[in-house]
C-alpha positions as CSV (number, residue, x, y, z in Angstrom):
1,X,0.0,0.0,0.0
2,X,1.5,3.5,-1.0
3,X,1.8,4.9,2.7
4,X,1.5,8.8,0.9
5,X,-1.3,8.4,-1.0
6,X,-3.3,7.0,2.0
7,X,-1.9,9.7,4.4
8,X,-2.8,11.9,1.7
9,X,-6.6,10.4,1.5
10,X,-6.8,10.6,4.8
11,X,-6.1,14.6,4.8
12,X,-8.1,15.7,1.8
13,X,-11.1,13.7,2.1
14,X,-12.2,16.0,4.8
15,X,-12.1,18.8,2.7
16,X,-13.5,16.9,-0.5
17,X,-16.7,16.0,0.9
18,X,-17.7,19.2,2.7
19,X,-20.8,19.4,-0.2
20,X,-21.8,16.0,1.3
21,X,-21.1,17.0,5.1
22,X,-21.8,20.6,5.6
23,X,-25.6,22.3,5.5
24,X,-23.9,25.4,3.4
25,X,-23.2,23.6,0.0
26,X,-27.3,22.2,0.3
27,X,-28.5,25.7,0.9
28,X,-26.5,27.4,-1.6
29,X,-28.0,24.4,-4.0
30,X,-31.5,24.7,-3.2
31,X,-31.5,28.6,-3.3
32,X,-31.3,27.2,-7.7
33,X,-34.7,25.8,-6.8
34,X,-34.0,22.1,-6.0
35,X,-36.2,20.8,-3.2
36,X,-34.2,17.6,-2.7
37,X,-30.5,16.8,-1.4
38,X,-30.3,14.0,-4.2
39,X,-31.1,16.1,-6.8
40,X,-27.9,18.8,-5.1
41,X,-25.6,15.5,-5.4
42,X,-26.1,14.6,-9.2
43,X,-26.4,18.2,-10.2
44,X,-23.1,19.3,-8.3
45,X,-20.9,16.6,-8.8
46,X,-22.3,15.7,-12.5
47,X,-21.8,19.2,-13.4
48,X,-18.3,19.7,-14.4
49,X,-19.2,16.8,-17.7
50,X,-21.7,19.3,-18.5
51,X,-25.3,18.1,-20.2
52,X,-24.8,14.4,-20.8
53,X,-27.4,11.9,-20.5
54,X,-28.4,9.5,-17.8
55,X,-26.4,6.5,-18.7
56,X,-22.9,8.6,-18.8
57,X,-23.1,9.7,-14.9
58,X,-24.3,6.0,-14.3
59,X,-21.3,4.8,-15.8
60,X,-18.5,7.2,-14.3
61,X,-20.2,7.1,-11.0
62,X,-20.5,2.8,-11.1
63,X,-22.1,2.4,-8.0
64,X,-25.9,3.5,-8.0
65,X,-28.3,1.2,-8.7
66,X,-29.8,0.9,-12.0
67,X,-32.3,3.5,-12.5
68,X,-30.9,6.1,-9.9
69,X,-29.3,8.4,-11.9
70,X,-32.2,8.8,-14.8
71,X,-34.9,9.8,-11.6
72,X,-32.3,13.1,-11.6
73,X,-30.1,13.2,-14.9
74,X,-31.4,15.0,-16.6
75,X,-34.1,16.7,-15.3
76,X,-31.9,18.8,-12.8
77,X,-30.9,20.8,-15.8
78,X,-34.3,21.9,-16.4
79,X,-34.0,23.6,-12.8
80,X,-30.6,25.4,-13.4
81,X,-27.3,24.9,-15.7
82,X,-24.0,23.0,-15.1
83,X,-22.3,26.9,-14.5
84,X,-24.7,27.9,-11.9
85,X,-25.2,24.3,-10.0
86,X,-20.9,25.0,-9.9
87,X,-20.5,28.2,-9.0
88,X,-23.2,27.4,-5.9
89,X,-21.6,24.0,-5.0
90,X,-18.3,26.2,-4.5
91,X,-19.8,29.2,-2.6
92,X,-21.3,27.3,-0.5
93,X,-18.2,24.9,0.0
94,X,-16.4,27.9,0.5
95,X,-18.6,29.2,3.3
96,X,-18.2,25.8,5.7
97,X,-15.1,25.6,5.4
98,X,-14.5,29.1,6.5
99,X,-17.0,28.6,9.5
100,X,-15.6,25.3,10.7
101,X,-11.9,26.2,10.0
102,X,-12.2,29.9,11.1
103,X,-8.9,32.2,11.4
104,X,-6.9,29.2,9.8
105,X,-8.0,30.5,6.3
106,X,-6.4,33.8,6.8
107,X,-2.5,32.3,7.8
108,X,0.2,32.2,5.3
109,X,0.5,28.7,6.1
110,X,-2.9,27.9,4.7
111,X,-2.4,29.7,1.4
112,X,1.2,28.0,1.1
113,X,-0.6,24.4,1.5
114,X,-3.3,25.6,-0.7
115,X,-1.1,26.4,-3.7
116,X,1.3,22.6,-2.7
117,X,-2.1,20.8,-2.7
118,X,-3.6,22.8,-6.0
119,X,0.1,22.3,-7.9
120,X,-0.6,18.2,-7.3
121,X,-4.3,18.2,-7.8
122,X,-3.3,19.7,-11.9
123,X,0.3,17.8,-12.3
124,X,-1.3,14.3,-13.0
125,X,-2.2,12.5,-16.1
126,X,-5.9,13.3,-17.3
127,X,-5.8,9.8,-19.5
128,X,-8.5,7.2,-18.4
129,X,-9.5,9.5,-15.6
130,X,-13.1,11.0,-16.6
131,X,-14.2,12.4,-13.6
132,X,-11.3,14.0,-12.7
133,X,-10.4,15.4,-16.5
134,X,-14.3,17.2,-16.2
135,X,-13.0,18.9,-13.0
136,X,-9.5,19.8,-14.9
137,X,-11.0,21.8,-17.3
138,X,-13.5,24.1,-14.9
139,X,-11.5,27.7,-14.9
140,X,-9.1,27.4,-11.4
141,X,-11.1,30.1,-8.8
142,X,-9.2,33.4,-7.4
143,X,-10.3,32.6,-3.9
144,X,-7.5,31.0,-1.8
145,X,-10.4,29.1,0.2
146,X,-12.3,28.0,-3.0
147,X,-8.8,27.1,-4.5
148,X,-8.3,24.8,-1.4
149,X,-12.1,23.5,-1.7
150,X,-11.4,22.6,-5.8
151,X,-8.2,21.4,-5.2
152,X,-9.2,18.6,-2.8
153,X,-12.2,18.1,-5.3
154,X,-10.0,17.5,-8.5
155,X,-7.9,15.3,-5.9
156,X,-10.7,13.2,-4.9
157,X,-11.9,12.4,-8.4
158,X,-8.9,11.3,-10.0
159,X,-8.7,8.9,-6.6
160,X,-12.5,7.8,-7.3
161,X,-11.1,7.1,-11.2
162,X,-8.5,5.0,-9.8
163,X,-10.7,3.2,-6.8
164,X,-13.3,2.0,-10.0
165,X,-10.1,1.0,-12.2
166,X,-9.3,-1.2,-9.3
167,X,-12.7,-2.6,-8.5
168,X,-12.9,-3.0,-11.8
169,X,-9.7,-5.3,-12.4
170,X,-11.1,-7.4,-9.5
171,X,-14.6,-7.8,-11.4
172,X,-16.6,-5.9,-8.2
173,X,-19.7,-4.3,-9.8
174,X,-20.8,-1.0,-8.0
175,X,-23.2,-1.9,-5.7
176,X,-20.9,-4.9,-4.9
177,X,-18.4,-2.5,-3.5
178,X,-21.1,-1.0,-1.2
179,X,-21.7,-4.2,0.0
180,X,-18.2,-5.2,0.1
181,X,-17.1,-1.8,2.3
182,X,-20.0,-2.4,4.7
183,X,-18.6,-5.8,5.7
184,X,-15.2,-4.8,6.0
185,X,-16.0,-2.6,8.6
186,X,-18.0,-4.6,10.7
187,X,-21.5,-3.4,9.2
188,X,-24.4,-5.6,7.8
189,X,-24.8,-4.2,3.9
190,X,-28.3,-4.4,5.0
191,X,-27.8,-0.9,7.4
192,X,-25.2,0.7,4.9
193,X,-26.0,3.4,4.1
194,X,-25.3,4.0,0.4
195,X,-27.9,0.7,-0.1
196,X,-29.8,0.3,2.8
197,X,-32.4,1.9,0.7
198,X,-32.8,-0.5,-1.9
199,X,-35.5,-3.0,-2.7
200,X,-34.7,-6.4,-0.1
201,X,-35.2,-8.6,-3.1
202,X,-32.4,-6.6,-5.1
203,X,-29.8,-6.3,-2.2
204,X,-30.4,-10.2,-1.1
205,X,-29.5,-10.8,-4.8
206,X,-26.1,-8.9,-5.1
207,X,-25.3,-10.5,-1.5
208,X,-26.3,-14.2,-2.8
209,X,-24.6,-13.8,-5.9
210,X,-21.2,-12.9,-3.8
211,X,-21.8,-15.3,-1.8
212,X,-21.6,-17.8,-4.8
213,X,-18.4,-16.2,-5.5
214,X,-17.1,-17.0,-2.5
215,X,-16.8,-13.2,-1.3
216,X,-19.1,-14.2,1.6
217,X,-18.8,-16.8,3.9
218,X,-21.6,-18.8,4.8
219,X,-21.9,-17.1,8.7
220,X,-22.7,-13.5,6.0
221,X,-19.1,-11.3,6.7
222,X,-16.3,-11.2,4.4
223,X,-14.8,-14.8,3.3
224,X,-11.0,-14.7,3.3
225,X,-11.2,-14.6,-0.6
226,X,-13.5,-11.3,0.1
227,X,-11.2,-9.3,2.1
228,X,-8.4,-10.3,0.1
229,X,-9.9,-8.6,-2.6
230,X,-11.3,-5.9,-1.0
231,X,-7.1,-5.5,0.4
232,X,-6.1,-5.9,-3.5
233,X,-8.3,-2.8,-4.5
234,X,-7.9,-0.2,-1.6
235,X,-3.7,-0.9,-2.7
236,X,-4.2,-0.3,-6.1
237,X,-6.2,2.2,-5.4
238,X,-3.8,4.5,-3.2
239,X,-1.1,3.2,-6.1
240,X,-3.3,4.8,-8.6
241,X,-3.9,7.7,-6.8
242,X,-0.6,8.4,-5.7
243,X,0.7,10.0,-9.0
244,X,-0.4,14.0,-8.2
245,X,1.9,13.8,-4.7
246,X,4.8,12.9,-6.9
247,X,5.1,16.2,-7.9
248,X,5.9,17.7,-4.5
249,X,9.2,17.5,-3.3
250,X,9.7,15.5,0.3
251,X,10.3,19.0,2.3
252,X,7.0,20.2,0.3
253,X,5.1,17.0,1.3
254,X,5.9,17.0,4.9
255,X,5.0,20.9,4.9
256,X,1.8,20.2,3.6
257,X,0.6,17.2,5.9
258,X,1.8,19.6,8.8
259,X,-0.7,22.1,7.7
260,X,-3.8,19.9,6.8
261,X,-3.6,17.7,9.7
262,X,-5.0,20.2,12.4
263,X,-7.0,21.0,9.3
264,X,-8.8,17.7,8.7
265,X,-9.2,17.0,12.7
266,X,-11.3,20.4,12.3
267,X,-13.4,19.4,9.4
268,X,-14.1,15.7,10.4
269,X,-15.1,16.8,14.6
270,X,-17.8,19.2,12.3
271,X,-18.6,16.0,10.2
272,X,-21.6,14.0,12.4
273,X,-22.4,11.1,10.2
């Protein structure tokens, strides 16, 4: 397992899912004239590939259940556009993170990590990376804050790239990986929260057919053959993502884990769920 690109992940998740964490990102979404938080997800994360259809976002997203995206994609576009479903998601990113990381914005130390963490997030490869070409080629903003927030975004999609490459390569279909997390970490898939949701008959069906793959044992946690594989793809994964960190030197590196650590203790103590 790459031990930077996990230490890494470990630091800029915090930041990347402030629009899933923090009640700002929502209101600034709904103040477009959405009523609903799922139709604030697709239309804020789906809006850097700009108006494709239904089966696209399925497909770079991989893990909703068939059907899911088309109840938003793309009627969310008939409520705003791609430009102002951005421009919202980062105003209102911008505003938690300033009211969870307070005076910390405003140090020299913060703008010095902000330009390390922005100069990795745009030094990697964009080939075979959808997600995180779509957020390459939205205009980089002025605002050191909204740097920081897009930054940790661009980040976070060229890991999620990676993370489906890898699942992939193992032959773990989307929902399977749900499943596959929940009982990693002690959790029956049946209270996950990604699938809780779905239909019993359709979540007792991607259980049963990993159980005939021998990812489940017969007592309904992980087999060994299951969390060797689940191992297999988080290291590929932090392999895959560990490319933008590369361009850093190790003094630069060190700097800017110093910085984000108090940082992401901040943001995840403000993160309830």
């Amino acid at each position: 397992m790459n031990a930077t690109a996990r230490r890494m992940f470990e630091l800029v998740e915090p930041i990347g899912v402030i629009p899933y964490a923090a009640d700002e990102p929502n209101e600034a979404m709904f103040a477009l004239g959405f009523t609903n938080y799922w139709d604030t997800y697709f239309a804020g994360r789906a809006a850097p590939l700009g108006l494709v259809p239904a089966q696209v976002v399925d497909a770079l997203f991989y893990n909703f259940a068939p059907g899911e995206v088309a109840r938003h994609i793309p009627q969310v576009w008939d409520t705003t556009t791609p430009e102002a479903a951005i421009a919202a998601r980062q105003r209102g990113c911008v505003r938690a993170l300033r009211r969870i990381l307070a005076d910390h914005v405003d140090s020299p130390a913060f703008a010095r990590a902000t330009e390390l963490l922005l100069r990795a997030a745009t030094s990697a490869p964009v080939e075979g990376r959808p997600m995180y070409a779509a957020l390459r080629a939205i205009p980089i903003p002025a605002d050191t804050v909204a740097r920081l927030f897009h930054a940790a975004s661009m980040l976070r999609e060229h890991r999620g790239d990676g993370h489906i490459a890898a699942l992939m390569i193992e032959g773990v279909g989307g929902l399977e990986a749900h499943v596959l997390h929940a009982l990693d970490v002690g959790m029956p898939a049946q209270k996950f929260g990604r699938i809780h949701h779905l239909p019993p008959a359709q979540l007792t069906a991607v259980i049963d057919g990993m159980r005939d793959r021998d990812l489940i044992a017969a007592d309904g946690w992980l087999s060994d053959t299951g969390r060797a594989i689940k191992q297999r793809v988080e290291a590929l994964t932090d392999d895959l993502a560990a490319k933008p960190y590369e361009s850093l030197q190790p003094d630069e590196l060190d700097e800017l884990v110093t910085t984000l650590e108090p940082l992401a203790k901040l943001l995840l103590a403000d993160q309830d769920w």
